[in-house]
Backbone bond lengths (Angstrom), bond angles and torsions (degrees), N, CA, C in turn:
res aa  C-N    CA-C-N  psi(-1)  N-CA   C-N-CA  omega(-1)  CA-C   N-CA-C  phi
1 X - - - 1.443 - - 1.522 108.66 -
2 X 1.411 111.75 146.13 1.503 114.15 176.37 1.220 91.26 -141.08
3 X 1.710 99.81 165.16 1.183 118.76 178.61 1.659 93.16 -159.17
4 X 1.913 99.61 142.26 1.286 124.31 -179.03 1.667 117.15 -162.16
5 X 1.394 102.38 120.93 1.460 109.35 -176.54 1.347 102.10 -115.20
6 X 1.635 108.74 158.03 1.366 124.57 166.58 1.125 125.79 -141.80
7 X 1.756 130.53 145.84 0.942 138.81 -149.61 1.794 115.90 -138.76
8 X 1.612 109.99 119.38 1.316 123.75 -159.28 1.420 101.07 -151.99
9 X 1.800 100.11 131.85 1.023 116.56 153.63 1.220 136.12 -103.37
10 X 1.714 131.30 121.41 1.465 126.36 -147.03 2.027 92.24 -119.54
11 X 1.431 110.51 146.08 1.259 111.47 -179.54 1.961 95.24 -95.48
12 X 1.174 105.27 66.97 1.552 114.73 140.75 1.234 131.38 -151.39
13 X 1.051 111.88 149.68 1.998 126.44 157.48 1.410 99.92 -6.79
14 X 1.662 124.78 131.15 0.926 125.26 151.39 1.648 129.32 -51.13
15 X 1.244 81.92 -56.61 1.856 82.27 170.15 1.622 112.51 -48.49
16 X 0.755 137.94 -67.07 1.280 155.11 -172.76 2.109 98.92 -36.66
17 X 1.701 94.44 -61.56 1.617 89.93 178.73 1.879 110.24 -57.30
18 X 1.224 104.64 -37.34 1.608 113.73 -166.18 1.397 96.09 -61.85
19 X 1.265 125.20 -66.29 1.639 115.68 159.69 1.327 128.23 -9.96
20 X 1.380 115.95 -48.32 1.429 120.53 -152.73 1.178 101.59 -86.92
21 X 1.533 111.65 -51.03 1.273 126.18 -179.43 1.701 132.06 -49.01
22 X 1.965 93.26 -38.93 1.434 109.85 155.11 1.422 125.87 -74.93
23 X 0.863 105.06 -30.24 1.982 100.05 168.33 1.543 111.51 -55.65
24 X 1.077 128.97 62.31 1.198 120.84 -166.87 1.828 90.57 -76.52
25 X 0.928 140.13 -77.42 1.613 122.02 177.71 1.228 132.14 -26.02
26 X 1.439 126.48 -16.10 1.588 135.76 151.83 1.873 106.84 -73.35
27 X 1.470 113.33 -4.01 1.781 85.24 -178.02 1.592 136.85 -73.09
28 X 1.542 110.12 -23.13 0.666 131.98 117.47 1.566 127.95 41.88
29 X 1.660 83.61 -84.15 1.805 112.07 -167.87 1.515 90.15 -82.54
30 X 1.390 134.99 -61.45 1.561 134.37 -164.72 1.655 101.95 -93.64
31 X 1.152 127.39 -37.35 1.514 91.29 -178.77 1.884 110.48 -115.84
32 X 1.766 78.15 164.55 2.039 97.56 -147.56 1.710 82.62 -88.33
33 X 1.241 154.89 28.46 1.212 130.86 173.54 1.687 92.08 -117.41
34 X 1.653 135.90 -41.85 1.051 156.92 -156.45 1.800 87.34 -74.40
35 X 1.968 105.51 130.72 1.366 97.44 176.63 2.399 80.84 -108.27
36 X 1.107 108.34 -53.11 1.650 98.97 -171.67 1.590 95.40 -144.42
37 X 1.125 116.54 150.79 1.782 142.86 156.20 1.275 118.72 -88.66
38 X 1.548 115.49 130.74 1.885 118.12 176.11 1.417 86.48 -115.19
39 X 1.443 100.72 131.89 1.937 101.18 -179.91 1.783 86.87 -96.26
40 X 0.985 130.04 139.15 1.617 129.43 -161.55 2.035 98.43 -116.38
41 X 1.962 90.20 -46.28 1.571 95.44 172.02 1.424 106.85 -147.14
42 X 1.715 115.79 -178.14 1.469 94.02 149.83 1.248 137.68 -86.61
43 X 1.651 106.68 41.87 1.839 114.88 -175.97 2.094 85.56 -130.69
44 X 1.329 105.89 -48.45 1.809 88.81 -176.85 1.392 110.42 -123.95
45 X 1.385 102.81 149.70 1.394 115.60 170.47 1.868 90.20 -128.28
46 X 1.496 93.35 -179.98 1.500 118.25 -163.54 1.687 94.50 -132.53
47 X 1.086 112.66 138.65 1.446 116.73 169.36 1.995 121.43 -131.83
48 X 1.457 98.05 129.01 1.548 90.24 -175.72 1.130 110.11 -95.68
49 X 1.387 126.10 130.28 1.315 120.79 -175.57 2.061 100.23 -83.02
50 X 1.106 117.34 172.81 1.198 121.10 178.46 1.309 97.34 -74.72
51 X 1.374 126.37 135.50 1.764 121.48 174.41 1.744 104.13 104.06
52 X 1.446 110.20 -4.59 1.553 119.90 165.17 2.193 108.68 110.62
53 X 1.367 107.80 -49.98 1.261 122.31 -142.22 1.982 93.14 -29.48
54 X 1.085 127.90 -170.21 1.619 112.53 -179.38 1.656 74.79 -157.51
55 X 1.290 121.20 124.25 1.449 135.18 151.75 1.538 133.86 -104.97
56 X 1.257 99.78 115.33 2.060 94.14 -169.35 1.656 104.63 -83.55
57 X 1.192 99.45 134.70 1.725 100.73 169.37 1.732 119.94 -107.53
58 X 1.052 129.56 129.80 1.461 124.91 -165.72 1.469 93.07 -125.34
59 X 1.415 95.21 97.83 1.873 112.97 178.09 1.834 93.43 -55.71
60 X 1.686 105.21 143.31 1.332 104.49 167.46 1.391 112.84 -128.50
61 X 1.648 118.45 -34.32 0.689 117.01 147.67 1.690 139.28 -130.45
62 X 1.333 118.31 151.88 1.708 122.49 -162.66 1.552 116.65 -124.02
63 X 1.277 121.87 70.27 1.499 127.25 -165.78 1.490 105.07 -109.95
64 X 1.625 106.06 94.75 1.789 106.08 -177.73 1.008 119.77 -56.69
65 X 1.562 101.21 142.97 1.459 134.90 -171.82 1.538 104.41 47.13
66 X 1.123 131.05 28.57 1.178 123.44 168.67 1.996 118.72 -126.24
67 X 1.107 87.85 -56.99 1.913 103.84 179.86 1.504 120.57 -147.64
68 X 1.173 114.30 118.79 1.321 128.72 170.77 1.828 111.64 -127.59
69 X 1.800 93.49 115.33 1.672 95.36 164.67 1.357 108.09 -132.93
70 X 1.042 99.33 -166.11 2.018 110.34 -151.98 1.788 98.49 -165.24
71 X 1.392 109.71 163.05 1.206 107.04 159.37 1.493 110.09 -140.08
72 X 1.120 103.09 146.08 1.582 118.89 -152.55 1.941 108.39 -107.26
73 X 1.244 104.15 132.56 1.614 116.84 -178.11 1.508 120.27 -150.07
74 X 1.179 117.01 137.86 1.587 118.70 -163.30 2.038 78.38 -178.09
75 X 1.554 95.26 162.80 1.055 116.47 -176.48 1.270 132.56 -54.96
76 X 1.768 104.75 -22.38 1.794 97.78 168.53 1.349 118.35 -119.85
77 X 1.823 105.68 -1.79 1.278 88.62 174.01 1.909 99.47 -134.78
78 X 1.544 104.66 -161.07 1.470 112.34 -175.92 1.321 97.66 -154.11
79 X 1.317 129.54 141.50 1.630 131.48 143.15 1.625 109.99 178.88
80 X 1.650 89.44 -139.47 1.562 101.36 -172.56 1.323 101.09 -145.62
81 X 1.830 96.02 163.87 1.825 105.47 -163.44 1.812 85.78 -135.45
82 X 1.058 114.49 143.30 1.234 120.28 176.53 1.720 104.04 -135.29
83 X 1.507 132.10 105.96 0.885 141.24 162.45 1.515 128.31 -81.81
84 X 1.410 114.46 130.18 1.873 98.73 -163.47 1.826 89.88 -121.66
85 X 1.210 113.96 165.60 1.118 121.57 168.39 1.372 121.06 -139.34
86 X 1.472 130.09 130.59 1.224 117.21 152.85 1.175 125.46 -161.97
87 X 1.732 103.25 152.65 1.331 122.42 -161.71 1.069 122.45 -52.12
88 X 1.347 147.04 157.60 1.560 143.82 -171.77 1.769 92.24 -174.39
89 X 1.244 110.73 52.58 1.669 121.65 171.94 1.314 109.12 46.98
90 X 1.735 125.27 -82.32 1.390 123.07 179.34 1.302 122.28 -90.00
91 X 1.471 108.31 -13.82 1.798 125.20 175.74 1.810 107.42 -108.02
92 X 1.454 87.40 149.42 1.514 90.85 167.22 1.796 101.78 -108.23
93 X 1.604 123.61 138.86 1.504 106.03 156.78 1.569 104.57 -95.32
94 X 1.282 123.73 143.04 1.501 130.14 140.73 1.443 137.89 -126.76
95 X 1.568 101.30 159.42 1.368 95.18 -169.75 1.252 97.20 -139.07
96 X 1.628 137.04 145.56 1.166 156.58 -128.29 1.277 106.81 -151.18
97 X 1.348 138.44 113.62 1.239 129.46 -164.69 2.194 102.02 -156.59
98 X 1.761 77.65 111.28 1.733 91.84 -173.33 1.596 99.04 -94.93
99 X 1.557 92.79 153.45 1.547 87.76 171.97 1.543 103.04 -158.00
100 X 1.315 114.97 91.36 1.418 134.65 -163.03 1.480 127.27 -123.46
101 X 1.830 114.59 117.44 1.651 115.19 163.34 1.188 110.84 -65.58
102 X 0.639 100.71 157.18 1.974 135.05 142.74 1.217 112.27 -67.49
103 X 1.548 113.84 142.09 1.174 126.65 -177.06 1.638 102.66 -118.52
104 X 1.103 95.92 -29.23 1.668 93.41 170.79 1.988 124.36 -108.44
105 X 0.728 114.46 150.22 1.605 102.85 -151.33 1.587 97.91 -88.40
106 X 1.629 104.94 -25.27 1.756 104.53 154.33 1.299 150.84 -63.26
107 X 1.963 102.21 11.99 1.094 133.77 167.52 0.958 131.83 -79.57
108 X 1.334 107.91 -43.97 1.401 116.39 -169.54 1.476 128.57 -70.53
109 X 0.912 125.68 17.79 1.814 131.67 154.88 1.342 90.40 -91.55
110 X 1.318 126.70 -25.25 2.056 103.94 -160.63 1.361 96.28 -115.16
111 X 1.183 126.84 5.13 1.446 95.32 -170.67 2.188 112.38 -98.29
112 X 1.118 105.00 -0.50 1.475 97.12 169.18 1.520 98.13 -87.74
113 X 0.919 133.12 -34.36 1.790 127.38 172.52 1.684 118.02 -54.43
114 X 1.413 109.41 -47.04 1.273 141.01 165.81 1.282 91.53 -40.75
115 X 1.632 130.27 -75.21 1.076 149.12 -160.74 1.858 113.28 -47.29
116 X 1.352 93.59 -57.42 1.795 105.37 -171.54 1.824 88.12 -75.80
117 X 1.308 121.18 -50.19 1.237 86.44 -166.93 1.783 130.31 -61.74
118 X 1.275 96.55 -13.44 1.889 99.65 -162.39 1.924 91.72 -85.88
119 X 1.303 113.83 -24.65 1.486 110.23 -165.00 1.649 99.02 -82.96
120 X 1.723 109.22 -38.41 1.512 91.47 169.59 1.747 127.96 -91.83
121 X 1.567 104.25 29.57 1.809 98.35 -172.49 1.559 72.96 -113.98
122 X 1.676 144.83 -38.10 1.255 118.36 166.07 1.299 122.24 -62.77
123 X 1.271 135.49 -19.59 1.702 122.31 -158.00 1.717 78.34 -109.32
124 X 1.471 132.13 14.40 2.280 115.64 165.67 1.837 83.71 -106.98
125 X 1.366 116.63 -37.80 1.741 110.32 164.54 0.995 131.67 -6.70
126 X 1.767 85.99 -86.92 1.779 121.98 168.43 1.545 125.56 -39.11
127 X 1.574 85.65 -60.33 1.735 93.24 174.26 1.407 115.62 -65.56
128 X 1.322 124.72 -29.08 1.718 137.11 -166.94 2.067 88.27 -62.60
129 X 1.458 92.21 -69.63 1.610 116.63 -172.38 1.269 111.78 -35.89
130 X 1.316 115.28 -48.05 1.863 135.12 -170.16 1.589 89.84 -63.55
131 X 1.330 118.24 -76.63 1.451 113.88 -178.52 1.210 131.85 -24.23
């Protein structure tokens, strides 16, 4: 099991990030790892990474502009994503915090590396996108 959080401050409206973040069928358009999104409900979507892998997310919890988590499954790994938000009037802070097994036991040296890198090529995304 690993676990890795990250922490960013973005110069927009909370609302505005909470938006973005929920468009999960626009990701797509702003981030470079995402090839397409199947919105399935408003609890799961599916995400293709570029290179095929297909990951289901099962939203658990949805508290605007404040916290959104999910738990995450695809073929090599399993866990949970806990997204926090908060307001700071013209800034939003957030912090991003994965916490994911392995499904394969030949993972486990890579998957906290695995981990920091995918959480910080979405949160230079995010910030790229916001701009």
């Amino acid at each position: 099991m690993a676990k890795v959080s990250i922490k960013q401050t973005v110069s927009c409206d909370c609302k505005d990030v909470w938006d973005i973040l929920l468009a999960v069928d626009m990701y797509p358009t702003w981030r470079s790892d995402v090839e397409k999104v199947e919105v399935v409900s408003d609890q799961v979507f599916i995400e293709y990474a570029k290179g095929g892998i297909a990951t289901t997310f099962t939203v658990r919890v949805k508290d605007a502009c404040t916290r959104w988590e999910f738990d995450i499954d695809n073929k090599m790994i399993q866990g949970h994503w806990v997204g926090l938000l908060k307001d700071k009037r013209s800034h939003t802070e957030l912090e991003f915090t994965e916490d994911i097994t392995p499904k394969k036991w030949y993972m486990k040296p890579f998957v906290k590396s695995f981990l920091m890198k995918t959480q910080k090529q979405f949160m230079a995304d995010l910030v790229a996108y916001i701009k």
